[in-house]
C-alpha positions in Angstrom: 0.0 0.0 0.0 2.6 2.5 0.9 5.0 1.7 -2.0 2.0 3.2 -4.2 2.2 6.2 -2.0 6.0 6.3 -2.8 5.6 6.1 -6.2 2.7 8.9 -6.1 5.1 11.5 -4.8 8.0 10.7 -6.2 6.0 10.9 -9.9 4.8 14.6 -8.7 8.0 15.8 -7.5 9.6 14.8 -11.0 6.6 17.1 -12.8 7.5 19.8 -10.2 11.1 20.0 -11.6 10.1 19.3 -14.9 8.3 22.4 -15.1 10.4 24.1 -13.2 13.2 23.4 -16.6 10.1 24.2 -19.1 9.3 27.6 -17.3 12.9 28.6 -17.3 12.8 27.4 -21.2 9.8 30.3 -21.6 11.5 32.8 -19.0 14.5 32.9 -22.2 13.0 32.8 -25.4 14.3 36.1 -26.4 17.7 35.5 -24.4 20.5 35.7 -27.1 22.3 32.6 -27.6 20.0 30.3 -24.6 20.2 27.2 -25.1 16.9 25.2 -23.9 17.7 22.6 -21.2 15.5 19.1 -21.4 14.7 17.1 -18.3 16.1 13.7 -18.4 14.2 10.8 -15.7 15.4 7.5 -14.3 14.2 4.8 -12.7 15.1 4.8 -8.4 15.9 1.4 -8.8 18.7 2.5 -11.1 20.1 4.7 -8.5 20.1 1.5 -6.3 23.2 0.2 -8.2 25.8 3.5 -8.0 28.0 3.2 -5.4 30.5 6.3 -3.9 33.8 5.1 -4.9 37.3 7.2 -4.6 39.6 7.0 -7.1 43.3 7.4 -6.7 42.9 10.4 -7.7 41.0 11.8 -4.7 38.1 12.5 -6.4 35.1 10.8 -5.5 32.9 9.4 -8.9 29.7 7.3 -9.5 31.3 3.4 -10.4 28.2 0.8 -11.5 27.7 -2.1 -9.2 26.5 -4.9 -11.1 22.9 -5.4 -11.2 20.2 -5.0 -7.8 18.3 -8.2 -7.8 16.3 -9.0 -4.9 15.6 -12.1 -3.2 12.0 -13.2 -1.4 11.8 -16.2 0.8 14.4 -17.5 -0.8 13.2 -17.0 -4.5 14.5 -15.2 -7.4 12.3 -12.4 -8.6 11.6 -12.4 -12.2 11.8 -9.0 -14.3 12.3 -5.8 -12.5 9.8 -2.9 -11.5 10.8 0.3 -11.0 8.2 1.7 -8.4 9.5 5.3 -8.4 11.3 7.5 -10.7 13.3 10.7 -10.0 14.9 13.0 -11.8 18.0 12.2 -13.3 19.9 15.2 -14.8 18.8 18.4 -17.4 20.9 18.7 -20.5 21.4 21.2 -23.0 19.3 21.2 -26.8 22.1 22.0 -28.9 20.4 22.8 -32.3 21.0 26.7 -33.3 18.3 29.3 -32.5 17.1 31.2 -35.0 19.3 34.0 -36.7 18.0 37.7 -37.2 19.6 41.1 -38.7 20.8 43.5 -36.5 22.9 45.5 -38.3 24.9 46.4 -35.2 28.5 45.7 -36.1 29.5 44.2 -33.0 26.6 41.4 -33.2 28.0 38.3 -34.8 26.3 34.7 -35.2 28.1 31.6 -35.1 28.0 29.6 -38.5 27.8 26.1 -37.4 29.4 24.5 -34.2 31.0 26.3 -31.8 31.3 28.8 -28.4 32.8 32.0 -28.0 35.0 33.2 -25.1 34.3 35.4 -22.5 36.1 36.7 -19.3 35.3 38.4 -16.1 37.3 40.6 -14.1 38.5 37.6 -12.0 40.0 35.8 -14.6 36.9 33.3 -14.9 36.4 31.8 -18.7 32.9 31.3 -20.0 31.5 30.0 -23.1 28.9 31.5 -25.2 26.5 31.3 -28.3 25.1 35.0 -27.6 27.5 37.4 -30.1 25.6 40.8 -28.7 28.6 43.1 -28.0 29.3 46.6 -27.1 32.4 48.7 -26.3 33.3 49.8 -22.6 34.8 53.3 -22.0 38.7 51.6 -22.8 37.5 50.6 -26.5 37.4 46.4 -25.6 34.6 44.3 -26.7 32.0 43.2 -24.4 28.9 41.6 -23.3 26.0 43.9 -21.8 27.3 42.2 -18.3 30.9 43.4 -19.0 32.7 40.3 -19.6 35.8 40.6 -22.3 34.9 38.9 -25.9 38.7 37.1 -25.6 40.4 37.0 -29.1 43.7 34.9 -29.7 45.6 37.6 -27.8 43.1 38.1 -24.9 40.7 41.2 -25.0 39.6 42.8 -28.5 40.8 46.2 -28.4 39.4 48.5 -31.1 39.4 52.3 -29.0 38.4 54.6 -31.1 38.0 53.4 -34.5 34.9 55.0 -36.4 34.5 51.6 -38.3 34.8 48.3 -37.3 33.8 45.2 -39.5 34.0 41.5 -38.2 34.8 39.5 -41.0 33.3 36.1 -42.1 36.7 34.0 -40.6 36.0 36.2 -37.5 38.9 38.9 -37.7 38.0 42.3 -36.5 38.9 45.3 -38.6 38.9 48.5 -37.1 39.8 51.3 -39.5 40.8 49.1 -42.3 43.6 47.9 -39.8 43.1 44.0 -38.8 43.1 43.9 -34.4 42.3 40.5 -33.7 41.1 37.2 -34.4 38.1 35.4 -33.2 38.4 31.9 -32.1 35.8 29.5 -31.6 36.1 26.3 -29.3 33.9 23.2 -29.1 33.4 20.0 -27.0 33.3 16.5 -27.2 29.8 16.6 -25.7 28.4 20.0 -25.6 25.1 18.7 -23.9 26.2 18.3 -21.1 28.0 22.1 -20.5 26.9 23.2 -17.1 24.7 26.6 -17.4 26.7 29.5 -15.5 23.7 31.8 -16.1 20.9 32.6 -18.9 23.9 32.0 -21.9 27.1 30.9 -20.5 28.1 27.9 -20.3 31.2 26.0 -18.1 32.9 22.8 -18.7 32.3 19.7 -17.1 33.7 16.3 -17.0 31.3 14.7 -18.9 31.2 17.7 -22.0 35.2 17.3 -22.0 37.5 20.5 -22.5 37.5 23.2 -24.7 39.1 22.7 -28.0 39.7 25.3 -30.8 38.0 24.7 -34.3 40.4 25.2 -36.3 38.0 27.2 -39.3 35.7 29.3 -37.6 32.8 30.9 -39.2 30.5 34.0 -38.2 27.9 35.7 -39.7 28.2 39.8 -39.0 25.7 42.3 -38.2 23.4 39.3 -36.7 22.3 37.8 -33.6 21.6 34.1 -32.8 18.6 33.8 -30.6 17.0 31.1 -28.4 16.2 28.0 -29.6 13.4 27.7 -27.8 10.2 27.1 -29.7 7.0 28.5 -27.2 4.5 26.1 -28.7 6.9 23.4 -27.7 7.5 24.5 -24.6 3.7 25.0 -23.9 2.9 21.1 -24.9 5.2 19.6 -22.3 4.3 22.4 -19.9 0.6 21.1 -20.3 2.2 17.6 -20.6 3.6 18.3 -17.0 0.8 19.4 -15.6 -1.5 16.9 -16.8 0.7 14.5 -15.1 1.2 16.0 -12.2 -2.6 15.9 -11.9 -2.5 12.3 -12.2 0.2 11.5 -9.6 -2.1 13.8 -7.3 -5.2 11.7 -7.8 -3.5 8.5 -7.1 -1.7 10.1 -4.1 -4.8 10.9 -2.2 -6.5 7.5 -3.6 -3.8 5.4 -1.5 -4.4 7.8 1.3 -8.4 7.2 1.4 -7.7 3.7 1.1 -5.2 3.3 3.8 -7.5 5.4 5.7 -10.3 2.8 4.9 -7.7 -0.2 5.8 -7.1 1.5 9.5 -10.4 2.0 9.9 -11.8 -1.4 9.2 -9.0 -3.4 11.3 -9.8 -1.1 14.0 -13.1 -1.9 13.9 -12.4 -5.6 14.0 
């Protein structure tokens, strides 16, 4: 009786973060260069079989046990049910957002794969699809947060040139004098880049380490935006809901009926 309890909750408090990711999703659809993030769900059971191991290394990592079976009286269960599922992990959607003319010449848009690199003051490296730049009062490129576009050099530095043109292979020309060269970097698997804030990204274990691409493309003048498609968004937002409706139902179903089972055996 109470494992169906258990599995009641644990189904809504997967919807709860589920829509927590698709309202986020919404909250960014105009953010430049956001990538959506999709919920990913696993059985408990699963869970069951990870062990805390440290490596000689000192770090401590997830090893797989070999398979949870589970004995009754003596006799070997057949099949396995997973009686609650949580939420496993939210990765990245990777497919390009939609591209629109800005005809600011600090906007750029990445032509294929890629990230650019930015830097705050402390030294920190992000990684970025959003090309919306601006100039700070010493002439470097920016972000509207203030973090330094890096080129192959470090900081972009165009001071006060009257024109500036970012060419297709990403070299910035400021008074018909080339300043700098745009690099772009990719990894091994992107989807799993940790979200810093709405559009930069960090490295992880499992995405692998930055590595430079060794042609990179841009489009000038535009501006990659979300990929986040609303309708989308809405249909597993409604999906969510519907389910979490469910789980609800069934929740206070068990409870009536344990209620019902205390009653009668106090009765008796």
């Amino acid at each position: 009786m109470h494992r169906g309890l258990y599995a009641a909750a644990s189904a809504m408090l997967v919807q709860e973060t589920n829509l927590d990711v698709v309202t986020n999703n919404l909250a960014n659809v105009d953010t430049p260069g956001y990538r959506r993030r999709v919920s990913a769900f696993a059985d408990f059971s699963a869970y069951l079989d990870r062990i805390e191991k440290v490596s000689e290394d000192a770090e401590t990592k997830l090893m797989t046990t070999p398979p949870f079976t589970m004995n009754w009286k003596g006799k070997q269960t057949i099949g396995t049910l997973a009686l609650a599922n949580i939420f496993s992990e939210d990765v990245m959607d990777d497919h390009p957002g939609v591209v629109k003319t800005t005809e600011n010449p600090f906007d750029i848009a990445i032509d294929g794969p890629g990230f650019l690199a930015v830097q705050d003051g402390g030294g920190n490296t992000f990684y970025t699809r959003a090309g919306n730049f601006t100039l700070n009062s010493e002439g470097i490129m920016t972000t509207p947060d203030g973090l330094t576009l890096q080129g192959e050099g470090g900081g972009i530095e165009v001071g006060t040139a009257t024109s500036v043109v970012i060419t297709r292979t990403g070299q910035v020309v400021a008074d018909g004098a080339a300043v700098a060269n745009i690099p772009l970097y990719t990894f091994e698997n992107p989807t799993y880049l940790r979200h810093a804030s709405k559009n930069l990204f960090t490295p992880t274990e499992q995405s692998g380490q930055p590595q430079g691409v060794g042609a990179p493309r841009f489009f000038s003048a535009t501006l990659e935006m979300s990929n986040v498609s609303v309708v989308e968004e809405m249909v597993r937002m409604i999906e969510a809901q519907r389910a979490y409706e469910g789980a609800s139902k069934a929740l206070m179903t068990h409870d009536d009926m344990t209620s019902r089972l205390i009653t009668s055996y106090s009765r008796g």
